[in-house]
FINU-961703 format. One line per 2 residues: for each residue x negated, y negated, z negated of N, C-alpha, C, O. Coordinates in nm, 2 decimals. Layout:
N
X:Y:Z:X:Y:Z:X:Y:Z:X:Y:Z | ... $
//
This chain:
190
1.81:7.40:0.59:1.94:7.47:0.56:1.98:7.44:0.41:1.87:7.43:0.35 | 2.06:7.42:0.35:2.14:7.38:0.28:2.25:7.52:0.25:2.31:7.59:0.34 $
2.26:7.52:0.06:2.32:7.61:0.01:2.43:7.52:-0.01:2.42:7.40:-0.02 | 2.59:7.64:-0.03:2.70:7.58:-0.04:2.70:7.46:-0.14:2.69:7.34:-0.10 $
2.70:7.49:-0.27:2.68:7.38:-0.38:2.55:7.25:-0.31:2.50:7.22:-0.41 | 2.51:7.20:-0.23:2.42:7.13:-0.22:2.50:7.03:-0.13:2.47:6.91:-0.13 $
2.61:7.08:-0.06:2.75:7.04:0.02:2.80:6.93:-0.06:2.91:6.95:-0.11 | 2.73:6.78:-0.08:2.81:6.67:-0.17:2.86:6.57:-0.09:2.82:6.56:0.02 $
2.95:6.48:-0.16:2.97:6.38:-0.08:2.86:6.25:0.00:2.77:6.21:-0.08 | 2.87:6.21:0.11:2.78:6.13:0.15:2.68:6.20:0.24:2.63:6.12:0.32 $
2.64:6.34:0.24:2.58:6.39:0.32:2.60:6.42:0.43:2.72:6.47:0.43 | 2.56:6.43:0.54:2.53:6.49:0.66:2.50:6.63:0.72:2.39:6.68:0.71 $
2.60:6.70:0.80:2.59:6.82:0.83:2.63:6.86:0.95:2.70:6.78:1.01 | 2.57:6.99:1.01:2.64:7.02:1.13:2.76:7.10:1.12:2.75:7.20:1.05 $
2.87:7.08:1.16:2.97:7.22:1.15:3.09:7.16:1.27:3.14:7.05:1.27 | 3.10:7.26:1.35:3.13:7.28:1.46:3.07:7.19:1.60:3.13:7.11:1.68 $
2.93:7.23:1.60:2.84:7.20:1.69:2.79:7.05:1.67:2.71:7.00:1.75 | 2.84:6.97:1.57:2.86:6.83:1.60:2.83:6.75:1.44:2.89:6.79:1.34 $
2.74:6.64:1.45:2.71:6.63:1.27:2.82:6.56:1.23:2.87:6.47:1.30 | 2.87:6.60:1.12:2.99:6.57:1.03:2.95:6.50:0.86:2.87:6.55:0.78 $
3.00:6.41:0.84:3.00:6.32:0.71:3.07:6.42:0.65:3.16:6.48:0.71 | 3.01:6.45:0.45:3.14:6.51:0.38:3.18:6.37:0.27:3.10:6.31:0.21 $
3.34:6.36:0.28:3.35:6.27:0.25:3.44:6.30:0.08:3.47:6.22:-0.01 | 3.46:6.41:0.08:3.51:6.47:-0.09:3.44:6.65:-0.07:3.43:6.73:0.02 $
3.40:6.66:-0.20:3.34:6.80:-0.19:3.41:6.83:-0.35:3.44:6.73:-0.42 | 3.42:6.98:-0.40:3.48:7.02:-0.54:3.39:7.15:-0.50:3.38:7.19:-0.38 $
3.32:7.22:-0.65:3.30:7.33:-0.63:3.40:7.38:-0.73:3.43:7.33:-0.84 | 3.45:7.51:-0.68:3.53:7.60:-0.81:3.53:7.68:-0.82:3.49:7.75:-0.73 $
3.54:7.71:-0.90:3.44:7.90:-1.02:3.61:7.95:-1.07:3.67:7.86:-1.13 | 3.66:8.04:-1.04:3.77:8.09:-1.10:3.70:8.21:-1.12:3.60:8.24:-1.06 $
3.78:8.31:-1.26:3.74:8.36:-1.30:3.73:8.52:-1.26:3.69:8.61:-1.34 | 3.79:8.55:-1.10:3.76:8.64:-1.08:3.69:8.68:-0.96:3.66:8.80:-0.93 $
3.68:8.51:-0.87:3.63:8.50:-0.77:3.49:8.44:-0.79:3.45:8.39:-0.90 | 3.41:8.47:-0.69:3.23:8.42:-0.64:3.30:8.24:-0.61:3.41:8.23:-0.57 $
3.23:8.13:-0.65:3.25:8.01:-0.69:3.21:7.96:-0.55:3.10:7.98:-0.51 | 3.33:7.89:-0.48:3.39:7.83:-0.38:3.33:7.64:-0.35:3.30:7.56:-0.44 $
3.33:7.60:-0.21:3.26:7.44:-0.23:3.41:7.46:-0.13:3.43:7.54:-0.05 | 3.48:7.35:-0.16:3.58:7.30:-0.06:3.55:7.13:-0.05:3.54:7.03:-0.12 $
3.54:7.16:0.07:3.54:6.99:0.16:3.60:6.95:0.22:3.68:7.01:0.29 | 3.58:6.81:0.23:3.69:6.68:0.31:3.56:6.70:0.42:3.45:6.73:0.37 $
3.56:6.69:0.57:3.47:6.67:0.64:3.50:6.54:0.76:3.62:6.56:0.81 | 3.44:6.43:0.80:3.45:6.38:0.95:3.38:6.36:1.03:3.28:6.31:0.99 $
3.37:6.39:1.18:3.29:6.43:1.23:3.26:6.21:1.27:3.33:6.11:1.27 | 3.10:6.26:1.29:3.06:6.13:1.37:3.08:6.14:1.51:3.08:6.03:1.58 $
3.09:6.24:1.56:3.09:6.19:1.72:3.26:6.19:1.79:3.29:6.13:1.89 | 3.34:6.28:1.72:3.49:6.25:1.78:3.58:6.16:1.64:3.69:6.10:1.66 $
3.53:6.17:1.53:3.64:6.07:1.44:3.72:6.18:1.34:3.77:6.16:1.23 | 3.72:6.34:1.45:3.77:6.41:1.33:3.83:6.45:1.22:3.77:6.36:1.17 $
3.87:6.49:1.15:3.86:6.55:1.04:3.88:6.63:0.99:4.00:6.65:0.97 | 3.80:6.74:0.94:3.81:6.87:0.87:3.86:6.93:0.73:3.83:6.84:0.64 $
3.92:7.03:0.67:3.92:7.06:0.57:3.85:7.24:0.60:3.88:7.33:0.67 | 3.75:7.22:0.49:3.68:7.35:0.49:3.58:7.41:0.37:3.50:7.34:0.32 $
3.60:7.58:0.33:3.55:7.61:0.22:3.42:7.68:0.28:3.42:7.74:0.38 | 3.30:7.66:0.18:3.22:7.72:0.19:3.19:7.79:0.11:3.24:7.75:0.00 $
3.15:7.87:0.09:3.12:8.06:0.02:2.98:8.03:-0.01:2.92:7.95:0.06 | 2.93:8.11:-0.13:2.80:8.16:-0.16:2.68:8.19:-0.05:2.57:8.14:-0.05 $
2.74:8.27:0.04:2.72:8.32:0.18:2.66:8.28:0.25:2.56:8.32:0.32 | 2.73:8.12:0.26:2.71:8.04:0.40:2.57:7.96:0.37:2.52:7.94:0.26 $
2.51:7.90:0.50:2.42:7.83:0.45:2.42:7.73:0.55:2.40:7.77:0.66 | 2.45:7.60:0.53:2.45:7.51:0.63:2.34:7.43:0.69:2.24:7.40:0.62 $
2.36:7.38:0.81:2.23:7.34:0.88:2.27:7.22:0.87:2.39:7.20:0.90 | 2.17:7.10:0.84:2.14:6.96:0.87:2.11:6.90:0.97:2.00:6.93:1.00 $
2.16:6.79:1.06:2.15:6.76:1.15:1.98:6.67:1.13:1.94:6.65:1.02 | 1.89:6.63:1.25:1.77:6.58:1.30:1.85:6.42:1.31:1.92:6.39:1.41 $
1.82:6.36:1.22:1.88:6.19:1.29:1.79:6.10:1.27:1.70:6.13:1.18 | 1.78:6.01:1.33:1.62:5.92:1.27:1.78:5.79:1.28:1.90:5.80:1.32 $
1.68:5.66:1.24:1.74:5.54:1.23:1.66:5.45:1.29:1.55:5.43:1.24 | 1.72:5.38:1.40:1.65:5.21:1.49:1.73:5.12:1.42:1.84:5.11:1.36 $
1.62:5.04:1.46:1.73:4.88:1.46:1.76:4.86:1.60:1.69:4.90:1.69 | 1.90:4.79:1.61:2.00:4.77:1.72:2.03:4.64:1.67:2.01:4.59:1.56 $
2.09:4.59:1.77:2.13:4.42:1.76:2.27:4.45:1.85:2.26:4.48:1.97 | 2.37:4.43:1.79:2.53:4.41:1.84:2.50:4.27:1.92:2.41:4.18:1.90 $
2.60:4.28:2.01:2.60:4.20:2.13:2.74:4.14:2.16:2.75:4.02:2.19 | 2.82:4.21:2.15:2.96:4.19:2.16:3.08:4.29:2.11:3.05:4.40:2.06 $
3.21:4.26:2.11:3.29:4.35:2.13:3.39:4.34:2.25:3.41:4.23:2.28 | 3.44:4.40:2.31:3.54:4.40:2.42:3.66:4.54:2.44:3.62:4.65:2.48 $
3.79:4.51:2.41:3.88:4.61:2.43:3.88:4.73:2.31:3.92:4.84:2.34 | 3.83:4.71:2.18:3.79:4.80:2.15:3.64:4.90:2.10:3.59:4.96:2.00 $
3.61:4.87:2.24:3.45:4.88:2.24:3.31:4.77:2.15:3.31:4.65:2.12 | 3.24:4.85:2.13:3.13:4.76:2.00:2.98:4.77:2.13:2.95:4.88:2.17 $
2.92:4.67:2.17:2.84:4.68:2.27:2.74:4.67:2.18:2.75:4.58:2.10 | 2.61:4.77:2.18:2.45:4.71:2.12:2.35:4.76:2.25:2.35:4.82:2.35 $
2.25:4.68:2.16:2.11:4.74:2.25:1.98:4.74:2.15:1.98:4.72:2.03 | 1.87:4.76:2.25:1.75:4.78:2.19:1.70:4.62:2.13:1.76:4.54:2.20 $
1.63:4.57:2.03:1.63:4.46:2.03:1.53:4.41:2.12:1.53:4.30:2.16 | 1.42:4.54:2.14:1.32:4.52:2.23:1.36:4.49:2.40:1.33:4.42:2.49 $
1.41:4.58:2.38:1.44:4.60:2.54:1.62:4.56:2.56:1.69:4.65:2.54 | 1.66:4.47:2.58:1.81:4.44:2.56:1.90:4.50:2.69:2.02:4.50:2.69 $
1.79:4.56:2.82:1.86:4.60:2.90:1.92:4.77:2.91:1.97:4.84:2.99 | 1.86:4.79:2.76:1.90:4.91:2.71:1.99:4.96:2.65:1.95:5.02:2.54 $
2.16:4.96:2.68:2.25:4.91:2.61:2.33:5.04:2.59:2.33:5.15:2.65 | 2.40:5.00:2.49:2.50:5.14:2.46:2.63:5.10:2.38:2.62:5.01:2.30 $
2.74:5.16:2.41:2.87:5.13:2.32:2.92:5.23:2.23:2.90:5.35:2.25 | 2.99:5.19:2.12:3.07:5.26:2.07:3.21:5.30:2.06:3.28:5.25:2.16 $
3.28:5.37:1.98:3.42:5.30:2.00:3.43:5.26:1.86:3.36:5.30:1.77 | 3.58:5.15:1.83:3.58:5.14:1.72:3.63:5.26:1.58:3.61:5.23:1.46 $
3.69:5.38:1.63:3.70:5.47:1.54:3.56:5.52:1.47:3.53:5.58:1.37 | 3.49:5.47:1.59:3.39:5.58:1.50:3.31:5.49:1.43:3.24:5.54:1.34 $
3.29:5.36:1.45:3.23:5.26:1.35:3.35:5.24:1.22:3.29:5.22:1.12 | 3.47:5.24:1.22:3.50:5.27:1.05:3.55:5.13:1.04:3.58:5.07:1.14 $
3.56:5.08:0.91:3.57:4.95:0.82:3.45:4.85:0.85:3.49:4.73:0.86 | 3.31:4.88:0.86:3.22:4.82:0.94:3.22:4.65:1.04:3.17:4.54:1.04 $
3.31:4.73:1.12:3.36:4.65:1.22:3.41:4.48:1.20:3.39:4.38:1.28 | 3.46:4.48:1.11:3.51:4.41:1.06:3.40:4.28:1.03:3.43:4.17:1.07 $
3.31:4.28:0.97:3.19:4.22:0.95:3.10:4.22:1.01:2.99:4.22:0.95 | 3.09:4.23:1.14:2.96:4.26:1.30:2.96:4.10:1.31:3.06:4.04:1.30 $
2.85:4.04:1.33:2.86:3.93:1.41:2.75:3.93:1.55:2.67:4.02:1.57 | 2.77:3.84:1.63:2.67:3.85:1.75:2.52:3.84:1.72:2.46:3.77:1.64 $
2.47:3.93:1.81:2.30:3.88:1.77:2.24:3.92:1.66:2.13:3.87:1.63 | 2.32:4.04:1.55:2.30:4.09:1.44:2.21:4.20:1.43:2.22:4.29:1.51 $
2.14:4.21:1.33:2.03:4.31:1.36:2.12:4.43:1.28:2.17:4.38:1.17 | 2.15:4.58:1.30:2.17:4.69:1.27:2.14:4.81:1.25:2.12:4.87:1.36 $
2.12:4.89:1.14:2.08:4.99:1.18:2.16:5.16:1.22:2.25:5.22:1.17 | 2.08:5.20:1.34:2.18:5.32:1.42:2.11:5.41:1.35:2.00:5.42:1.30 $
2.24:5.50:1.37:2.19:5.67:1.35:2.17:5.71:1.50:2.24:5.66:1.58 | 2.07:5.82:1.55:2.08:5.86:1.59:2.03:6.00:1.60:1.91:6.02:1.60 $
2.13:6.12:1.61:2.15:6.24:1.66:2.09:6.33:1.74:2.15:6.34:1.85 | 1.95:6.42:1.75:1.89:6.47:1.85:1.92:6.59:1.86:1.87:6.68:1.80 $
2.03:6.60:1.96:2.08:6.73:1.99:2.00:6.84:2.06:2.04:6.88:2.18 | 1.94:6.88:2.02:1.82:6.95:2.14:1.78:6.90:2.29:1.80:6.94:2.40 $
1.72:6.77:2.23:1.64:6.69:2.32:1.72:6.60:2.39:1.68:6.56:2.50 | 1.84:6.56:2.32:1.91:6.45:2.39:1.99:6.36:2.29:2.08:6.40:2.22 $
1.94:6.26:2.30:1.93:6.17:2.21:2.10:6.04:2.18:2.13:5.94:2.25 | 2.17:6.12:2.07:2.34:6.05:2.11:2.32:5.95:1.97:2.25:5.98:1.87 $
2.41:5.84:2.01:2.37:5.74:1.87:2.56:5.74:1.83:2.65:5.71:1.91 | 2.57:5.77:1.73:2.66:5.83:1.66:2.76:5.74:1.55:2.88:5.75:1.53 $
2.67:5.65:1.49:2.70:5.54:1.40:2.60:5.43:1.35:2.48:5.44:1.32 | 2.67:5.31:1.33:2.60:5.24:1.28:2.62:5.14:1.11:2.72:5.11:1.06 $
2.50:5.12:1.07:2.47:5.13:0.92:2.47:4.96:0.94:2.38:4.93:1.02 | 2.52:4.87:0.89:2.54:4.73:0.83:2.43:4.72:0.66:2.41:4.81:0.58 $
2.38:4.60:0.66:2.30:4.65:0.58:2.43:4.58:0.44:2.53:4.51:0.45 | 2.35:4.66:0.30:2.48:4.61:0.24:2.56:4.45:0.18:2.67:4.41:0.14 $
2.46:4.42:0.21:2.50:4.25:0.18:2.49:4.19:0.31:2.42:4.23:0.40 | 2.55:4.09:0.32:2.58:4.02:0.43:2.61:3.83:0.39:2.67:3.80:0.28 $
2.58:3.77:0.46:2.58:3.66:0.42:2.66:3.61:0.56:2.64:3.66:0.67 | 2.75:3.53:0.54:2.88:3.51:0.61:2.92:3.33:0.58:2.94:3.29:0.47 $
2.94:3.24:0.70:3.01:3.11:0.67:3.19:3.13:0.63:3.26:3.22:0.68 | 3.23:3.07:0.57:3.36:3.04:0.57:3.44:2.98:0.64:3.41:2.85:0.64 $
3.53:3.01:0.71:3.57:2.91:0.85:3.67:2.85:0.80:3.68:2.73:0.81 | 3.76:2.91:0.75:3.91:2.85:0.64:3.92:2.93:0.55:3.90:3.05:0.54 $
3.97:2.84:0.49:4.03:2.84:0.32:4.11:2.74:0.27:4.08:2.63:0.30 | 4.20:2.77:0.19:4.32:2.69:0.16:4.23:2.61:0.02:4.16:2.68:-0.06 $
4.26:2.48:0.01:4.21:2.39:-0.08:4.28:2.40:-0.20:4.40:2.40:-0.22 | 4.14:2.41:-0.31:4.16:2.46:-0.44:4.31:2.41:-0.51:4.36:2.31:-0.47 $
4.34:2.45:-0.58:4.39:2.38:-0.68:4.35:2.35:-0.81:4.30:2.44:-0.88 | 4.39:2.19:-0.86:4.33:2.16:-0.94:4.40:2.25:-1.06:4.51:2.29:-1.05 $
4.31:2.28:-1.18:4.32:2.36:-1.30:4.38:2.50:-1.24:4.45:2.56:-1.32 | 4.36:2.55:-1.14:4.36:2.68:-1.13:4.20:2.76:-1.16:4.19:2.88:-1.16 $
4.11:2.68:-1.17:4.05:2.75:-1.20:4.01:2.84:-1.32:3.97:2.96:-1.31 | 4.03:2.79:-1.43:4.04:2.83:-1.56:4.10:2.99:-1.55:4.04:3.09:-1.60 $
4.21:2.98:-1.47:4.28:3.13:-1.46:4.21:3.27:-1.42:4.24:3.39:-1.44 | 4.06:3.19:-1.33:3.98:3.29:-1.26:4.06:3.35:-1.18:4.07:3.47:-1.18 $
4.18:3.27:-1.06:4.25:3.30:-0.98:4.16:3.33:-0.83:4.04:3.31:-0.82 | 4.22:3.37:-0.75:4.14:3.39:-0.59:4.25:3.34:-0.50:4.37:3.34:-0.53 $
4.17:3.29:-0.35:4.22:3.25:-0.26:4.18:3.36:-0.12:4.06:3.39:-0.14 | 4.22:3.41:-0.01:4.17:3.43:0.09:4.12:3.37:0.20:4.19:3.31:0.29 $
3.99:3.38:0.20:3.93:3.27:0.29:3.91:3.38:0.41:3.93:3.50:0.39 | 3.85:3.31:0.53:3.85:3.33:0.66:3.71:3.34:0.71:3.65:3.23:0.69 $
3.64:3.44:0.78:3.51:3.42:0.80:3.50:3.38:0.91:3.59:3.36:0.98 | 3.35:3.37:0.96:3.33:3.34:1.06:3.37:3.42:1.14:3.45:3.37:1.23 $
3.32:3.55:1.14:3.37:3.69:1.24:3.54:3.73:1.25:3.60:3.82:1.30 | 3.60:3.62:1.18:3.76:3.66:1.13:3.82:3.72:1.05:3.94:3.72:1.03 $
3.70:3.80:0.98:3.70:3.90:0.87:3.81:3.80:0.71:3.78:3.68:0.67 | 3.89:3.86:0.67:3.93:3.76:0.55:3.88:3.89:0.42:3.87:4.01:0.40 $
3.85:3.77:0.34:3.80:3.80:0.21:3.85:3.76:0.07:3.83:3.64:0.06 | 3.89:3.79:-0.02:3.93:3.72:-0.16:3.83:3.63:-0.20:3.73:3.69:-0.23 $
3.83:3.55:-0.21:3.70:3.44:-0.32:3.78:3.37:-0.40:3.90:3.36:-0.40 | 3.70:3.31:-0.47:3.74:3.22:-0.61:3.82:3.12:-0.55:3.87:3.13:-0.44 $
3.83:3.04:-0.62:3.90:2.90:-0.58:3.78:2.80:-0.58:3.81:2.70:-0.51 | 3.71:2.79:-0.61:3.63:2.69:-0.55:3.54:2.70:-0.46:3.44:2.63:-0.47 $
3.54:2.78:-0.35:3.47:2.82:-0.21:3.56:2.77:-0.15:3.68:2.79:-0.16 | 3.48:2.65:-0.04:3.55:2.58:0.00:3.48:2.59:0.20:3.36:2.63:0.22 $
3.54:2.57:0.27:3.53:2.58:0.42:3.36:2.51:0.42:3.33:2.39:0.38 | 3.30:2.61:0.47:3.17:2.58:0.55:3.05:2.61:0.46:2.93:2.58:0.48 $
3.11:2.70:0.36:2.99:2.73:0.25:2.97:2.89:0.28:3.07:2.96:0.29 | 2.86:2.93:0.30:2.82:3.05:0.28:2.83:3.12:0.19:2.81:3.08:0.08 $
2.86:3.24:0.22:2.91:3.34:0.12:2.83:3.46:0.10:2.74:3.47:0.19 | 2.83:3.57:0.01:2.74:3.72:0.05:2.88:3.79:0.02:2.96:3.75:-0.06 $
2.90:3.89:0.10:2.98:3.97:0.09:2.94:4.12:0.12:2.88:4.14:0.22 | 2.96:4.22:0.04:2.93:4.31:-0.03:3.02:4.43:0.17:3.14:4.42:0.20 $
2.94:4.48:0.22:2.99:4.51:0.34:3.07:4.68:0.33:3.15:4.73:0.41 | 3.02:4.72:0.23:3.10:4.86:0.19:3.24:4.81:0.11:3.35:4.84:0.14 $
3.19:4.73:0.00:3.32:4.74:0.00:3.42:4.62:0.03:3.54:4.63:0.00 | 3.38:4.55:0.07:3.47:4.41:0.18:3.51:4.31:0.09:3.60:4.23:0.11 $
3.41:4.31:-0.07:3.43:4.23:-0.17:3.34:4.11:-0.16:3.22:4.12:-0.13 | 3.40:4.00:-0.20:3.31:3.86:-0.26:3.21:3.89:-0.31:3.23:3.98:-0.39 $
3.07:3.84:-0.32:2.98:3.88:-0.40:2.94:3.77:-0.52:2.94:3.78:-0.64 | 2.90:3.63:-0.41:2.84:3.56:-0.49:2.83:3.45:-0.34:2.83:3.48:-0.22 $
2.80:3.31:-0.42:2.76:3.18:-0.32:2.57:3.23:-0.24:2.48:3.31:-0.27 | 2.60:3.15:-0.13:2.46:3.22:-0.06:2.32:3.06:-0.11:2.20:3.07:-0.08 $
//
């Protein structure tokens, strides 16, 4: 259990039956009131979103999640297909709201890691974790221009997965890239 002030961003929680991401938290102390935690909340299993204060009072409960590796397989309609890497006839989907910005950087055959949620003895996989670097080919990019580089100008190149990215001007089609998966930035040559 978890006291109100322990309520920060990035954590995991149960609130209304179902574990929820807090994605902005503020505590505030006014001076005639008991000091207040208000939060941004999203749920992992419907996409939700909550706004909600917690009190001195309250004490919140933490969801039970462990983490697998999963291997993405495909997408279709929407849907994000994985399985076990062991067992591949073990398969499960997502949708894309509840995988996020993520999505965007999946490729086939990728190793991933899931959350998964043990609801009193039943086991729901909720989201999945990209690790944070990623190494990616470049499929197109528009050809540098000469003495633009000096400027430290950028071009948007095209990945493999379709994903477009800003890079320098001298990343050129067929070079490997690391791209930073949280925040959908160029990193560096691979």
């Amino acid at each position: 259990m978890l006291e109100y002030s322990e309520v920060r961003e990035g954590k995991i929680i149960i609130f209304n039956d179902e574990p929820c991401t807090v994605l902005e938290s503020h505590v505030a102390r006014t001076q005639q009131r008991k000091p207040q935690n208000q939060v941004k909340l999203k749920s992992l299993v419907s996409g939700r979103t909550y706004n909600e204060t917690f009190r001195t009072t309250d004490s919140i409960e933490e969801p039970n999640l462990e983490k697998r590796d999963t291997k993405f397989l495909y997408e279709s309609r929407g849907e994000y297909w994985f399985c076990d890497p062991k067992d591949p006839a073990n398969r499960f989907k997502l949708d894309e709201k509840l995988m996020g910005h993520a999505v965007k950087f999946l490729i086939p055959n990728e190793i991933v890691t899931a959350l998964v949620w043990d609801n009193d003895d039943e086991e729901i996989i909720i989201n999945v974790k990209l690790p944070i670097k990623m190494t990616l080919t470049v499929k197109d990019a528009p050809p540098a221009i000469k003495g633009a580089t000096a400027s430290g100008s950028n071009k948007i190149a095209v990945l493999e997965n379709g994903a477009t990215v800003n890079v320098p001007m001298f990343i050129n089609v067929g070079e490997k890239i690391i791209v930073n998966t949280e925040t959908g930035e160029y990193v560096e040559r691979a």
